[in-house]
C-alpha positions in Angstrom: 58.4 -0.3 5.3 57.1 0.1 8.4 54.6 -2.6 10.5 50.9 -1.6 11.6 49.5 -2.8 14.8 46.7 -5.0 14.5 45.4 -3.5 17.5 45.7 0.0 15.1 44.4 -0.8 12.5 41.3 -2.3 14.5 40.7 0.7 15.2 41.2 2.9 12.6 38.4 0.5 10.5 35.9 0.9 14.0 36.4 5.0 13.7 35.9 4.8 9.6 32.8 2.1 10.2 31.5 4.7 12.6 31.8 7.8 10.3 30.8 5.9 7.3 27.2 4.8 8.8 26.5 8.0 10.9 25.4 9.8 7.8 22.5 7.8 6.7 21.5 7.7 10.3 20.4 11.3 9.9 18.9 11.5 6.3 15.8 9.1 7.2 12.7 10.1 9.1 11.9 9.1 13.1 8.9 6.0 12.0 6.1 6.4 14.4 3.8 3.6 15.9 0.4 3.9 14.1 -0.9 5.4 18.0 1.2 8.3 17.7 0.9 9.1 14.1 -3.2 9.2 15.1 -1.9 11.0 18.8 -0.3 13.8 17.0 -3.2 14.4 14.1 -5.4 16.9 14.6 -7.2 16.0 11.2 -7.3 12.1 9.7 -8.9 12.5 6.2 -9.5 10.2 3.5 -9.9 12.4 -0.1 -8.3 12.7 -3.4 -5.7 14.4 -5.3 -6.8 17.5 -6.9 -4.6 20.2 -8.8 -0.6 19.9 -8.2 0.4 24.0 -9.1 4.3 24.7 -9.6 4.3 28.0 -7.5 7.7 28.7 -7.5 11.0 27.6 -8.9 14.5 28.7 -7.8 17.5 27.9 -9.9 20.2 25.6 -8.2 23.0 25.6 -11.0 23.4 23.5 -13.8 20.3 23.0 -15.1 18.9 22.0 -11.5 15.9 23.7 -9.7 14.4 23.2 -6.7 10.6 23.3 -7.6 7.8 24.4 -4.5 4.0 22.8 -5.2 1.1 23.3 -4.0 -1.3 20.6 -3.8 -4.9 20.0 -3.5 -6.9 17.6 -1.7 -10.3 16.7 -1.5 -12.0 15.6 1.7 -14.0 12.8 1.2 -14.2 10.8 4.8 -12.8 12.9 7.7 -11.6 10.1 10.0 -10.5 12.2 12.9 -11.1 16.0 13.8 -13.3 18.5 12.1 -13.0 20.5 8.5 -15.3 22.0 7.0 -17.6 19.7 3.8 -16.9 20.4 0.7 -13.7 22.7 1.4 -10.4 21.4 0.1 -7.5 21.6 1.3 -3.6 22.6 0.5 -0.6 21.3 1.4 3.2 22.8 -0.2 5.5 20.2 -1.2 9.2 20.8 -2.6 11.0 18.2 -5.6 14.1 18.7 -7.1 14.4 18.8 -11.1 17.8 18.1 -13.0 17.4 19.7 -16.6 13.6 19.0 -16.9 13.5 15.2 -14.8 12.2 15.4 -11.6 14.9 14.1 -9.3 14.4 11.4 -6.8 14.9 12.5 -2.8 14.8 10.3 0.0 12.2 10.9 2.7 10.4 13.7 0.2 7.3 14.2 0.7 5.4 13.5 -2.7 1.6 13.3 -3.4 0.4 10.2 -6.1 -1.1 11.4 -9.2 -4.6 13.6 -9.4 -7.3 11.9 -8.9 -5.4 8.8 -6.4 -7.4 8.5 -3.3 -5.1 8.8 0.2 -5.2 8.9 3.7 -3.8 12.2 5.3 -2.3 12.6 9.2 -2.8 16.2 9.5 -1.5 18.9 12.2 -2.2 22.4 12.2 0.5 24.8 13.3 0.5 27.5 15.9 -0.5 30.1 12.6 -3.8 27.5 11.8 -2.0 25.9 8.2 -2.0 22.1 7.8 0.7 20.1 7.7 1.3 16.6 6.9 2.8 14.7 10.1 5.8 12.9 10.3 6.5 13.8 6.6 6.1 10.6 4.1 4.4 8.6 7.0 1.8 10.5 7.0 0.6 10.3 3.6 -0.5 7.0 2.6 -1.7 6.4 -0.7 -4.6 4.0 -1.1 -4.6 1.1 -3.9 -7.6 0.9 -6.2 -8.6 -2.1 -3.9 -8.6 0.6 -1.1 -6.1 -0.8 0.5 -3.4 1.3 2.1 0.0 1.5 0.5 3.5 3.4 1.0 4.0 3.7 4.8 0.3 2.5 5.9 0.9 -0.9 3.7 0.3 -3.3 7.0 -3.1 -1.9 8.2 -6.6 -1.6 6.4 -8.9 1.9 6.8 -10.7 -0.8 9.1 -7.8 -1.4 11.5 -7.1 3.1 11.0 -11.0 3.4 12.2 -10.4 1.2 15.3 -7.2 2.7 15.8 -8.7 5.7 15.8 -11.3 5.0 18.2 -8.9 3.4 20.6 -7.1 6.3 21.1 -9.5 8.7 21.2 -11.1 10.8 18.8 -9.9 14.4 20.4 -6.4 13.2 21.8 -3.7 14.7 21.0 0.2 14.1 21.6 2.7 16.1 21.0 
């Protein structure tokens, strides 16, 4: 049998340690400080969950589909920007289902149940439609306390609000 350099083998178990944690690396979402998340809104809105409408479904094999949903929200502070009162608005959302269970996905963008209250980082694209920035950051649900939860669990609305102020009602980064 033959002998393996320790000096090989070192290595061999850097390259595989390499490999191994390079995947994950990719899979999860850049985080943004709370200034840029505001900087690259062009709408901040607090409102609640309306309808959730499966509007398409294609078929993945094996019992799987991949599910696209339109949601609804109802504007109930606006924050940051301008929409128009009483006007909600819609945001698509994808999920995965496995014969008839939704299927959990990291990073997937998921809106709480109707009726939950949130607070939305919106952008609008060159073609006008909203999106949600920076994915799951930019969707925080609120607790029934009010209190911010999934992403935006370390601030209050308060500290959003002087946030907000701070960097400027009308700025923009991109």
């Amino acid at each position: 049998m033959k002998k393996v350099s320790w000096g090989r083998m070192r290595i061999c178990l850097i390259v595989l340690t390499l490999v191994l944690s390079s995947g994950p690396a990719f899979a999860r979402i850049r985080t943004l400080q709370l200034f840029e998340l505001i900087g690259q809104s062009d709408i901040i809105v607090i409102g609640r969950v309306g309808d959730m409408k499966k509007i398409a479904e294609v078929p993945k094999g094996s019992g799987s589909v991949e599910e696209t949903i339109e949601n609804t929200i109802i504007p109930e502070r606006i924050l940051k920007g301008k929409w128009p009162k009483g006007k909600p608005m819609s945001f698509t959302t994808h999920r995965s289902v496995d014969n008839g269970k939704q299927v959990w996905r990291e990073d997937a963008l998921s809106f709480p149940e109707r009726g939950s209250a949130v607070v939305l980082f919106i952008s609008r694209d060159h073609q006008g439609r909203l999106n949600i920035v920076n994915g799951i950051q930019g969707l925080w649900p609120l607790g029934k306390d009010g209190k911010p939860l999934g992403m935006g669990y370390s601030y209050t609305v308060e500290e959003l609000k002087k946030e907000i102020a701070k960097t400027g009602q009308n700025s923009k980064l991109r």
